[in-house]
C-alpha positions as CSV (number, residue, x, y, z in Angstrom):
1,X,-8.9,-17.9,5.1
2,X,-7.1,-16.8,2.3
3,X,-8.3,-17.5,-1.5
4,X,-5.6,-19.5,-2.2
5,X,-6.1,-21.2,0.4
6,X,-9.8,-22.3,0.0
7,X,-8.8,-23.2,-3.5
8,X,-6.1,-25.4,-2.1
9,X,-8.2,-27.0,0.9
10,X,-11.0,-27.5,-2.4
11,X,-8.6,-29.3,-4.2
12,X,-7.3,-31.6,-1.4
13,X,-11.0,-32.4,-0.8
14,X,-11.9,-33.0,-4.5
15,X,-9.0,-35.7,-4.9
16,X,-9.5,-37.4,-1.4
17,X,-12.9,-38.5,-2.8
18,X,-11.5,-38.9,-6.7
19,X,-9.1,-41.2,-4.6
20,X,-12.4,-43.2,-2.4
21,X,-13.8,-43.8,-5.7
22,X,-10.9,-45.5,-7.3
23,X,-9.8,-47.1,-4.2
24,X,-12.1,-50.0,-4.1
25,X,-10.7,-52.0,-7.3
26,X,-7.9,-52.5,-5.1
27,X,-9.5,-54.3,-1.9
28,X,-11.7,-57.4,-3.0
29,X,-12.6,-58.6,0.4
30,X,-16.5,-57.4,1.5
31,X,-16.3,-55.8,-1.6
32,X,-20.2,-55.1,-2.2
33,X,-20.3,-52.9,1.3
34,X,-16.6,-51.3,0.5
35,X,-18.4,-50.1,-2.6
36,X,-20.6,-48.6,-1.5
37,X,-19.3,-47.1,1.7
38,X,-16.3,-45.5,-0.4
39,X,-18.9,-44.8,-3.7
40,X,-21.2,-42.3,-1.2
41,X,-18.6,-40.9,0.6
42,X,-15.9,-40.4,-2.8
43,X,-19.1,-38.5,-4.6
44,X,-19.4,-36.7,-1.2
45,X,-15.7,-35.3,-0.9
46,X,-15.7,-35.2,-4.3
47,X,-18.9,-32.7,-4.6
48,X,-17.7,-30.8,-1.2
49,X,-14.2,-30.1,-2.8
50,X,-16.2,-28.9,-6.1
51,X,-17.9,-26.6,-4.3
52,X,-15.2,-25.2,-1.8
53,X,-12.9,-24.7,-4.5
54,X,-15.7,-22.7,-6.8
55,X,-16.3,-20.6,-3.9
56,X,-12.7,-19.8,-3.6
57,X,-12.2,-19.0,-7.2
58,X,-15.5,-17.0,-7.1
59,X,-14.4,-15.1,-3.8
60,X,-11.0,-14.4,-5.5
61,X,-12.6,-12.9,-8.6
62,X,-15.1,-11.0,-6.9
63,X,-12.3,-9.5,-4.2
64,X,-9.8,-8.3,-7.1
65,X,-13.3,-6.6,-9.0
66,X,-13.9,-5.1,-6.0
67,X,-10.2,-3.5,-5.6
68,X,-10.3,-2.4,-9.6
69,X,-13.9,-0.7,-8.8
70,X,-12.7,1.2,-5.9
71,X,-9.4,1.8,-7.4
72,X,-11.6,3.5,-10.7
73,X,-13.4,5.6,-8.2
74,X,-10.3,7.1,-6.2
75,X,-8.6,8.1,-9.3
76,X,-12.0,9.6,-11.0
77,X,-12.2,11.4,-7.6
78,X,-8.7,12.3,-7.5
79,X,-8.8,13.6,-11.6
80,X,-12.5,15.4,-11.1
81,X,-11.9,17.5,-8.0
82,X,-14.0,20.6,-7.2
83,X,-11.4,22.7,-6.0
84,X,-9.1,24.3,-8.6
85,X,-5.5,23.1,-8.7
86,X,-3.0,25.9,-7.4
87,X,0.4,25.4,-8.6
88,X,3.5,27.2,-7.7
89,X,5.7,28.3,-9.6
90,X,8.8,29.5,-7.3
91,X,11.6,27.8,-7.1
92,X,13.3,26.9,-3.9
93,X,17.3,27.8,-2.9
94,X,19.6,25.2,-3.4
95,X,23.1,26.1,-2.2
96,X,25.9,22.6,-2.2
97,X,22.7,20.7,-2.4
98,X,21.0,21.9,0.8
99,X,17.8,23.4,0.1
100,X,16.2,26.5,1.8
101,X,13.0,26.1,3.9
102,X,11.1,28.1,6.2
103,X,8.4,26.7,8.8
104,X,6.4,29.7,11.0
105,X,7.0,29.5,15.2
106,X,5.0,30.5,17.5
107,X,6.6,32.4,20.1
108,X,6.1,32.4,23.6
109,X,5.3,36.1,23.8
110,X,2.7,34.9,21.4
111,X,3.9,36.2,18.3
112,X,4.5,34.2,15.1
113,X,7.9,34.1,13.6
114,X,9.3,32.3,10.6
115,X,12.5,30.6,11.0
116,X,14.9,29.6,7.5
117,X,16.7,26.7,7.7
118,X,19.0,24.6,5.4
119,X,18.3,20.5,4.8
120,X,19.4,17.7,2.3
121,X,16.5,15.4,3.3
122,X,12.4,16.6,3.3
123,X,12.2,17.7,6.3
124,X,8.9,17.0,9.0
125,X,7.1,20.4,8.8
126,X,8.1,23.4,6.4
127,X,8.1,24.1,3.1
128,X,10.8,25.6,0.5
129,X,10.9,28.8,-0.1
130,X,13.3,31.2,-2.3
131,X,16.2,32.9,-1.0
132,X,14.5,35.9,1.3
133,X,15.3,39.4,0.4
134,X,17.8,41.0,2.7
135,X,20.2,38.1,3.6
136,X,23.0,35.9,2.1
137,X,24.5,32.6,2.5
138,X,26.9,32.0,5.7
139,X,28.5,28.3,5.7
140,X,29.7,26.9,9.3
141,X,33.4,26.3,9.3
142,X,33.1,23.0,11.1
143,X,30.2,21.5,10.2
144,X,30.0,23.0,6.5
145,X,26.2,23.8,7.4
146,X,24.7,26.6,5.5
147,X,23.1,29.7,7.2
148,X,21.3,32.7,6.4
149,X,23.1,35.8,7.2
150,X,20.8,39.0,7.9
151,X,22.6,42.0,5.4
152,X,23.6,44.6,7.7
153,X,22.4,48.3,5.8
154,X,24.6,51.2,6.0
């Protein structure tokens, strides 16, 4: 069960029996054995809800220090790493708002290739890259799609 729930279910239980205990000023008949059937049983719900609803508070406290501890530990982990941080500092082609990737293909001769392509969103696998030397910008006349166009030499 949840922790609010416990706490709920606690609560319910504490003021059936706050309710057993004040119920007998209202029924005078037999009232010596109504008093003390509801008197044991009120104390009893009333001391069961007590406790249900101490262990839900408890449980609830001890589950949210538990997330903050492990929470404190990740980010120490994550700040104090062993390995050095290696950041680049090229920037990636952006032409109309596409932006230049390139992602390396295996070939079925074997042979690795790496393939350019143009994308507005993040794309699955590849990473950008700057314009590579030796080609220029192509743009599809339909689609308005960017290519790369290899730079013929004389």
């Amino acid at each position: 069960m949840k922790n609010g729930l416990v706490i709920a279910v606690g609560l319910i239980v504490f003021f059936f029996g706050f309710a057993l205990l004040l119920s007998f000023v209202y029924i005078p008949d037999q009232f010596i054995s109504f008093l003390q059937i509801t008197g044991v049983v009120g104390w009893l719900f009333v001391l069961v809800g007590l406790v249900v609803t101490y262990i839900g508070v408890f449980r609830c406290e001890v589950t949210q220090l538990m997330r903050e501890e492990k929470q404190m530990v990740r980010r120490v982990e994550a700040f104090y790493s062993e390995q050095p941080v290696v950041e680049r500092k090229v920037e990636p082609f952006v032409y109309q708002g596409y932006t230049l990737y390139k992602r390396m293909v295996k070939l079925l001769s074997g042979k690795w290739q790496t393939i350019y392509f143009f994308s507005k969103r993040l794309p699955k696998s590849g990473e950008p890259t700057p314009m590579p030397q030796g080609y220029r910008v192509g743009v599809n006349k339909r689609s308005g799609m960017p290519f790369l166009i290899k730079i013929k030499s004389i």
